[in-house]
Backbone bond lengths (Angstrom), bond angles and torsions (degrees), N, CA, C in turn:
res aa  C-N    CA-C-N  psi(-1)  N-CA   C-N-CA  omega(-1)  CA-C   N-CA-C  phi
1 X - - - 1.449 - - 1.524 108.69 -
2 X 1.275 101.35 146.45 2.149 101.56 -163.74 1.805 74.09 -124.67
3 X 1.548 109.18 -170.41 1.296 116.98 -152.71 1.727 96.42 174.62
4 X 1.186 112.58 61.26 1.610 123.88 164.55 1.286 104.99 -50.63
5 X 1.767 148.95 -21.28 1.631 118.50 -121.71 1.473 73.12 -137.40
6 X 1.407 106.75 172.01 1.435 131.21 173.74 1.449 93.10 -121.45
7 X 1.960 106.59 163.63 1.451 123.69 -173.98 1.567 69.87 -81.24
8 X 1.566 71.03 163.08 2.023 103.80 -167.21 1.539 122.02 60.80
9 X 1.243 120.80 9.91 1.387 123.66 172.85 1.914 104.43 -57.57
10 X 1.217 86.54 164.89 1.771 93.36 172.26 1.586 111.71 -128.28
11 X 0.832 113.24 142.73 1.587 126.63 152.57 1.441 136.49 -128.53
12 X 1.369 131.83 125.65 1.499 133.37 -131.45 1.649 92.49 -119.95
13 X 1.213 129.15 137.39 1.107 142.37 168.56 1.395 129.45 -118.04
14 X 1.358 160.06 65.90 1.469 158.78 -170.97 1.142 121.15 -87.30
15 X 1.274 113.72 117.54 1.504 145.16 -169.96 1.256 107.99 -103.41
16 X 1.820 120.92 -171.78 0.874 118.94 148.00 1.976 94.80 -168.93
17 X 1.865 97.41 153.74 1.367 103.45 -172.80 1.446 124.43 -87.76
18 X 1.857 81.00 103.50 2.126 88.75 -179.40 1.008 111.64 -92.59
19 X 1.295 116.35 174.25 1.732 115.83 174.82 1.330 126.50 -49.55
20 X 1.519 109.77 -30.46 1.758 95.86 172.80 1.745 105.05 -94.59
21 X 1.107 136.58 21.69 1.334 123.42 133.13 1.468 136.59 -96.89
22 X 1.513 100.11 36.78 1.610 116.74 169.51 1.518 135.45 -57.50
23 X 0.536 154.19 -125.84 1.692 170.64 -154.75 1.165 95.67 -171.25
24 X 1.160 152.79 109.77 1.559 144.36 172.11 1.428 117.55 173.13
25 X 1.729 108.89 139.33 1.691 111.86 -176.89 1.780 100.78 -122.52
26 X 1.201 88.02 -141.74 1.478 93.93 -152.44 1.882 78.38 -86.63
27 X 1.014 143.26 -18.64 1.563 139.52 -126.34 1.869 71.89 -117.81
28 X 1.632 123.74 -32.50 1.373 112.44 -177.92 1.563 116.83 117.78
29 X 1.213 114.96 160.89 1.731 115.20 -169.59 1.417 118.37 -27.43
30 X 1.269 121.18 110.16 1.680 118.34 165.35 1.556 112.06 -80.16
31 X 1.350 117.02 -51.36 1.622 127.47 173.82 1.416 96.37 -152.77
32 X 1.282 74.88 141.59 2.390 102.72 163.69 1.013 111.31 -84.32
33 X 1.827 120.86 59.76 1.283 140.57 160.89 1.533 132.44 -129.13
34 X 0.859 98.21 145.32 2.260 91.42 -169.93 1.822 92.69 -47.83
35 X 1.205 85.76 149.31 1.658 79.19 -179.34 1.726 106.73 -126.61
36 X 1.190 110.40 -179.67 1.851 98.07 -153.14 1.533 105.29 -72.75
37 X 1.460 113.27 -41.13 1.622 119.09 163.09 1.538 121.75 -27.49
38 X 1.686 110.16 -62.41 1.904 104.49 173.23 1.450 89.55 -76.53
39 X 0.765 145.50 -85.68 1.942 125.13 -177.54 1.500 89.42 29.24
40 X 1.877 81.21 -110.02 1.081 105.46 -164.33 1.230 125.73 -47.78
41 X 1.005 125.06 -2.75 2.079 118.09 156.83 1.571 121.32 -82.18
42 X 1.316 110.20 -38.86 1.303 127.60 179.09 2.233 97.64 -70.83
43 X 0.941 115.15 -39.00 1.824 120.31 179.90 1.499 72.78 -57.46
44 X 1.450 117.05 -73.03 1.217 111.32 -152.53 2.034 131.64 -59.28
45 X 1.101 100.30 -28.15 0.978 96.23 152.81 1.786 138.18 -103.49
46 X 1.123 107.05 31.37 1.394 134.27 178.23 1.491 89.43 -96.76
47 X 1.293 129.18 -39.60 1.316 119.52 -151.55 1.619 106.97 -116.90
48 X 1.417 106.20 18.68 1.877 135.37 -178.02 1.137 105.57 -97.55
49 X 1.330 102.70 -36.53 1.755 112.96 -170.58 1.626 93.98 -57.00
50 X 0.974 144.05 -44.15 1.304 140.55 -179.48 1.476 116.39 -42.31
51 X 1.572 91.05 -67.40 1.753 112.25 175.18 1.541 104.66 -50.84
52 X 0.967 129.79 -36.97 1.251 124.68 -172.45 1.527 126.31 -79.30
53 X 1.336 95.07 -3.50 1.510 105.21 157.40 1.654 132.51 -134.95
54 X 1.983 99.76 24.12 0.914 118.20 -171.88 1.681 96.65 -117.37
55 X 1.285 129.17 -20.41 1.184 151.91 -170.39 1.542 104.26 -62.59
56 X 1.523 126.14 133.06 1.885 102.15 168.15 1.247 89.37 -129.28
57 X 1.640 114.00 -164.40 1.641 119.60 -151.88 1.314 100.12 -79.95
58 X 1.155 109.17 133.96 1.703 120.99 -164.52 1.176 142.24 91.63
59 X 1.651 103.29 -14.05 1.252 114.31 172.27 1.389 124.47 -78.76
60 X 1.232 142.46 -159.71 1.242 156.61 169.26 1.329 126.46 -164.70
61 X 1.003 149.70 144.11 1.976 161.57 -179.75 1.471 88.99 -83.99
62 X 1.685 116.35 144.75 1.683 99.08 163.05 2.159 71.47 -154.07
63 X 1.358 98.51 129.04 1.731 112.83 -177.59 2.329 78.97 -75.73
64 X 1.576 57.01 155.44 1.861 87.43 178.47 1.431 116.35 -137.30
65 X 1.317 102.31 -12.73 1.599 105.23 -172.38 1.352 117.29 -164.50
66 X 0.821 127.39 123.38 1.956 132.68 164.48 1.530 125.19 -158.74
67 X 1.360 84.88 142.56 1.294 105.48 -177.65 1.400 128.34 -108.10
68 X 1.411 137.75 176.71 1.317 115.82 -165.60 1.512 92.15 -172.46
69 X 1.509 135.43 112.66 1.181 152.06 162.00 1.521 107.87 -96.02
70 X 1.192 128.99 95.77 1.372 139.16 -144.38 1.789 76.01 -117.97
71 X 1.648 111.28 102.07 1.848 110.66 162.15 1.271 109.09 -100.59
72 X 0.964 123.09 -31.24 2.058 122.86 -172.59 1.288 108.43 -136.78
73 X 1.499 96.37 134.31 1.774 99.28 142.63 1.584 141.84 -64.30
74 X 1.142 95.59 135.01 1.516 121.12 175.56 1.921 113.26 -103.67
75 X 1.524 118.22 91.07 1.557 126.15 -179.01 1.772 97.25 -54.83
76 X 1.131 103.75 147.54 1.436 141.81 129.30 1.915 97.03 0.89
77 X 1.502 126.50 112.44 0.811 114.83 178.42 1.245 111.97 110.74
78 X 1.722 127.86 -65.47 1.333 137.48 -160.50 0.873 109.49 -48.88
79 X 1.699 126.16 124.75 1.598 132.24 132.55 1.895 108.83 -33.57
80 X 1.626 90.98 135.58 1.717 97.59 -174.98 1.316 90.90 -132.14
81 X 1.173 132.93 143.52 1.738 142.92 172.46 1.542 91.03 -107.94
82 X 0.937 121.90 150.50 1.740 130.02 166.75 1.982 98.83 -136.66
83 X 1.035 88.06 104.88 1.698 97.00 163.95 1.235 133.74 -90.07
84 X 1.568 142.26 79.58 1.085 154.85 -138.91 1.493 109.92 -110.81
85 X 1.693 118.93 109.64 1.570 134.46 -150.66 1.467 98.19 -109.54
86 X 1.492 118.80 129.15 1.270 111.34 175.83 1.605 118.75 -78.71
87 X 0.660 119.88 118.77 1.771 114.80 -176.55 1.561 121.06 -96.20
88 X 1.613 108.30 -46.22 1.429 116.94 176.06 1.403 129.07 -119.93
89 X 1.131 137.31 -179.15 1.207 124.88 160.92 1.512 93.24 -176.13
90 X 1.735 111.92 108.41 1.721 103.47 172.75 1.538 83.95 -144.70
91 X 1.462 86.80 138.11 1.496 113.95 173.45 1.298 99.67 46.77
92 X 1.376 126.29 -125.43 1.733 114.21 -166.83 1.862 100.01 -106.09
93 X 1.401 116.92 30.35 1.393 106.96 -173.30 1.642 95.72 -102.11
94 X 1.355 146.64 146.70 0.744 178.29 124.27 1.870 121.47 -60.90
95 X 1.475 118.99 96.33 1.414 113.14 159.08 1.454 108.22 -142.76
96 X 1.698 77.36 160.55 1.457 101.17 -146.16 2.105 84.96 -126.00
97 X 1.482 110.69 152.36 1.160 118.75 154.46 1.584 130.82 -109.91
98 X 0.777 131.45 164.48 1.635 111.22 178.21 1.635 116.24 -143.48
99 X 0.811 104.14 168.10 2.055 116.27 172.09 1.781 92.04 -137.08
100 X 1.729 87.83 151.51 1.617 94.53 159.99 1.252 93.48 -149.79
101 X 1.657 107.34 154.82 1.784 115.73 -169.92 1.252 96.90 -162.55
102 X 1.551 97.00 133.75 1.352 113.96 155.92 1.091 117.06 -103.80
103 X 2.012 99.18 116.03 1.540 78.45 174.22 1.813 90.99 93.88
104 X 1.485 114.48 -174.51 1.139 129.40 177.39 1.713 100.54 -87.72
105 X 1.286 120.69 -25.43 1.383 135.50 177.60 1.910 101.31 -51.50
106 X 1.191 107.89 128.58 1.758 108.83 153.22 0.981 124.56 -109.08
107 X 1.277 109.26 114.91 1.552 136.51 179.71 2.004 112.67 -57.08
108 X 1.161 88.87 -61.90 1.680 94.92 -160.15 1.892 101.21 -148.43
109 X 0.910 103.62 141.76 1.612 120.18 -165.80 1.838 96.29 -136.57
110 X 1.648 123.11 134.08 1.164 114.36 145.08 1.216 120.50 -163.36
111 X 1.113 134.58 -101.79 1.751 128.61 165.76 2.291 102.29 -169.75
112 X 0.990 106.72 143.69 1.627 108.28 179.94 1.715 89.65 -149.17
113 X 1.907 91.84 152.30 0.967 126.39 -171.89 1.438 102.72 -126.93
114 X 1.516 107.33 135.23 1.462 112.90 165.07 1.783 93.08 -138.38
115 X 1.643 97.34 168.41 1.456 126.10 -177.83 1.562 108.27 -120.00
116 X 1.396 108.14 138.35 2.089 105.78 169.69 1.544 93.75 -102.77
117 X 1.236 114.65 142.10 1.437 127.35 -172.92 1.263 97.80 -150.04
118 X 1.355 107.24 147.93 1.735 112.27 161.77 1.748 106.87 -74.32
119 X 1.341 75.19 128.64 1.813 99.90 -175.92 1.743 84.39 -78.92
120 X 1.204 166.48 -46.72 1.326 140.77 -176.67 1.450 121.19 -58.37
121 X 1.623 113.62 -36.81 1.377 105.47 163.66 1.149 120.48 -72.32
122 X 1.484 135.20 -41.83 1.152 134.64 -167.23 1.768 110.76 -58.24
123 X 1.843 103.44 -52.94 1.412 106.16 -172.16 1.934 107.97 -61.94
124 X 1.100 112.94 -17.41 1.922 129.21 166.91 1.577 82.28 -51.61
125 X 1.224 120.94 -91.44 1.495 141.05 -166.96 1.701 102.22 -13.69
126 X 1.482 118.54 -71.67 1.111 153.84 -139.11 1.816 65.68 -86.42
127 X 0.941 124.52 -103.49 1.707 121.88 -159.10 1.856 110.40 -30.02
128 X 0.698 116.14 -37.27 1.814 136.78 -167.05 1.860 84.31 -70.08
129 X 1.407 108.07 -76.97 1.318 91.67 164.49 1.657 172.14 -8.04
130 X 1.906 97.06 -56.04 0.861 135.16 140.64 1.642 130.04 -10.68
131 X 1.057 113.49 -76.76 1.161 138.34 143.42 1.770 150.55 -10.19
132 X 1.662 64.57 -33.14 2.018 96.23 170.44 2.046 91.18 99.20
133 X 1.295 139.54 -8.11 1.523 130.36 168.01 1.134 114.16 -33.56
């Protein structure tokens, strides 16, 4: 694992709200608004962008943690910025905080965690599994 960034670095992510980041289950549309679920994937990979250049050959990112303070809606349509703050970095843990805004408006604020692991042990793990382990 390499480590280009300083605490307080940023990394910028821009989205925007399509229909499958709605409010919606299997039962069907609740609101025509980003809903906290794509949020929280999009935080989450706002806050990968790191890992993804902290990552070396063999490694892998695997999230461990996120959170999601969902204050406003964002309609159907909206440009979303996700601003993703480096906060930690010990040993191979990685956290990150984030904002998302539409607009000058902030939507959703929270914090995510990812891990660098060797992707050869892990994908071992994942097969061992398999199995019912």
């Amino acid at each position: 694992m390499k480590n280009p960034y300083q605490i307080g670095d940023v990394e910028v992510y821009h989205t925007t709200v399509t229909p499958d980041k709605l409010a919606q289950f299997d039962a069907g549309l609740v609101h025509p608004v980003y809903s906290t679920f794509a949020l929280a994937k999009d935080a989450e990979w706002a806050c990968r962008l790191f890992v993804l250049n902290m990552k070396e050959e063999g490694e892998e990112g695997i999230g461990s943690f996120v959170s999601v303070n969902h204050v406003a809606p964002a309609p159907l349509g909206s440009a979303v910025e996700i601003r993703a703050t480096l906060q930690e970095v010990t040993g191979n843990k990685i956290v990150c905080s984030y904002q998302a805004f539409c607009g000058e408006r902030l939507i959703a604020e929270g914090s995510q965690t990812q891990k660098i692991i060797n992707k050869t042990k892990f994908d071992a793990l994942i097969e061992s599994l398999k199995g019912g382990g």
